[in-house]
VOPAGU-2260 file (C-alpha; in pm, 1 decimal, decimal comma):
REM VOPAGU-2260
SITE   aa  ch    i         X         Y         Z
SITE  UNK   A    0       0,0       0,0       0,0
SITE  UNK   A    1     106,0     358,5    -121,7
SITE  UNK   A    2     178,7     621,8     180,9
SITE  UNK   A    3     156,5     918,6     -29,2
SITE  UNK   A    4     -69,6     950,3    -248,2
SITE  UNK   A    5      11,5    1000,1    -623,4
SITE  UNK   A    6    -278,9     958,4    -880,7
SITE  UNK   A    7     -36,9     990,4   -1147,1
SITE  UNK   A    8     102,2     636,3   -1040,0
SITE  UNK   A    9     -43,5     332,2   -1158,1
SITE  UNK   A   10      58,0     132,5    -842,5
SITE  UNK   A   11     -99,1     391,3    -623,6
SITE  UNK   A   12    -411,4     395,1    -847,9
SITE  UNK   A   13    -395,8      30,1    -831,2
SITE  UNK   A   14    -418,2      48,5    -463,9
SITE  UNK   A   15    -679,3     304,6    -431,9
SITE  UNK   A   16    -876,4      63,6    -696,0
SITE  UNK   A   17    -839,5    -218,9    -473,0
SITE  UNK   A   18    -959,0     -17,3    -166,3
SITE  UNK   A   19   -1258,7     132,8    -337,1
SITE  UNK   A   20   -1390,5    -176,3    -450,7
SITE  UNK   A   21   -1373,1    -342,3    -114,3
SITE  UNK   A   22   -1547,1     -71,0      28,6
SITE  UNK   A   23   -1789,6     -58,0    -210,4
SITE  UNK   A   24   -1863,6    -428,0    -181,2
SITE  UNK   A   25   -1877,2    -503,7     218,0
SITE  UNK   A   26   -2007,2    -135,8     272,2
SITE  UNK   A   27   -2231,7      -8,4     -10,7
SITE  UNK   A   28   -2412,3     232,2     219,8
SITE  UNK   A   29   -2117,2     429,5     248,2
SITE  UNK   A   30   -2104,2     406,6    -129,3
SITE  UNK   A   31   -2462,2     574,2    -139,2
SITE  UNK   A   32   -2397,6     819,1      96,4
SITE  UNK   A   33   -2100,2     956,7    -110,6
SITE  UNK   A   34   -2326,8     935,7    -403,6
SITE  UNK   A   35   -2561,4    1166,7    -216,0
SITE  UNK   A   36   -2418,2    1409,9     -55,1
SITE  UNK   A   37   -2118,3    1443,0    -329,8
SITE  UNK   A   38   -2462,8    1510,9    -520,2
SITE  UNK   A   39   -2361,9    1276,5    -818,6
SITE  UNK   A   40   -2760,9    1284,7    -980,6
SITE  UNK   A   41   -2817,6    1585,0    -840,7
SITE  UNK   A   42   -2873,9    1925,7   -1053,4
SITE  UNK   A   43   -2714,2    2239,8    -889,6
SITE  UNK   A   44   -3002,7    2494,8    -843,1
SITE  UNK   A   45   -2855,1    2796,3    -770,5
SITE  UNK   A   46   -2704,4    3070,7    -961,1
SITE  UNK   A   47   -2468,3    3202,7    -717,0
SITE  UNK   A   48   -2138,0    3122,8    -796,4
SITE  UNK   A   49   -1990,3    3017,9    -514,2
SITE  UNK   A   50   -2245,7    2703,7    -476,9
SITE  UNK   A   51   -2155,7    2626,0    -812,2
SITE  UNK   A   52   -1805,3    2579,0    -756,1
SITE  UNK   A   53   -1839,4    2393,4    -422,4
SITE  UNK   A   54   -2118,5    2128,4    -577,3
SITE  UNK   A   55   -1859,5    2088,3    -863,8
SITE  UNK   A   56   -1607,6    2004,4    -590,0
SITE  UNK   A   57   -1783,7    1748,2    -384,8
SITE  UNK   A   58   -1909,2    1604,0    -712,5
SITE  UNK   A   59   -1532,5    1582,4    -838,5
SITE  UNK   A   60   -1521,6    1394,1    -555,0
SITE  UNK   A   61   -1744,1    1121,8    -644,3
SITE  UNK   A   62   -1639,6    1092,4    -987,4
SITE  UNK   A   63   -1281,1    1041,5    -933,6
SITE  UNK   A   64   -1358,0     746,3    -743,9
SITE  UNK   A   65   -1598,8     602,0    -988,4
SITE  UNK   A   66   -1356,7     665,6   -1256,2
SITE  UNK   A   67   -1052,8     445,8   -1031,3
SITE  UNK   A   68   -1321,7     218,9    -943,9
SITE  UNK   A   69   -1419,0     135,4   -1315,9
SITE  UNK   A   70   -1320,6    -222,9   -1437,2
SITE  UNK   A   71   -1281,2    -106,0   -1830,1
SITE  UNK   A   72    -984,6     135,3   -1740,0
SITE  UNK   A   73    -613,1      -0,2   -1631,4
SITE  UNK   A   74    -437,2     194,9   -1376,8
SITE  UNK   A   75    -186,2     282,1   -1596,4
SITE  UNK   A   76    -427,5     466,2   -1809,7
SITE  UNK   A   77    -612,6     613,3   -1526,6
SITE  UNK   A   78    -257,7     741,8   -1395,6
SITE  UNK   A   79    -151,2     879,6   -1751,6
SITE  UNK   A   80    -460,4    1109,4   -1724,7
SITE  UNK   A   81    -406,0    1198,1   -1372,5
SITE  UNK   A   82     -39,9    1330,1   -1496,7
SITE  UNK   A   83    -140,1    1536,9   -1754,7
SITE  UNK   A   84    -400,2    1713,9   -1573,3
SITE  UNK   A   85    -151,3    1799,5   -1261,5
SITE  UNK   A   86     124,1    1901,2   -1475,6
């Protein structure tokens, strides 16, 4: 297991992968309460700005573990993305 993390390693994405899905599995309430209040089907309804940005947050949240948690993606490609985007 990684001690720092470093999404733009595939052995640490290959960890948190390993992780996630074990959670997900023996504890899928957790699961649904990221889902919820990460607000992953739920519509922003505000126009002020600053809610915006913070829903966008939490629901980066979600997403990024959805997207290491997804079976169709290697870690290596997950971890080529992650190093682009935090160059």
């Amino acid at each position: 297991m990684q001690e720092k993390i470093n999404l733009s390693s595939a052995a640490c994405i290959a960890d948190l992968q390993t992780v996630f899905k074990d959670v997900a599995k023996k504890h899928p309430l957790f699961m649904k309460f990221l889902e919820y209040y990460c607000g992953y089907d739920t519509a922003v309804l505000s126009s002020d700005p600053y809610q915006i940005a913070y829903s966008g947050g939490k629901r980066d949240v979600i997403l990024t573990i959805k997207t290491i948690m997804r079976d169709d993606l290697l870690p290596a490609n997950i971890a080529k993305q992650y190093e682009r985007i935090l160059k």
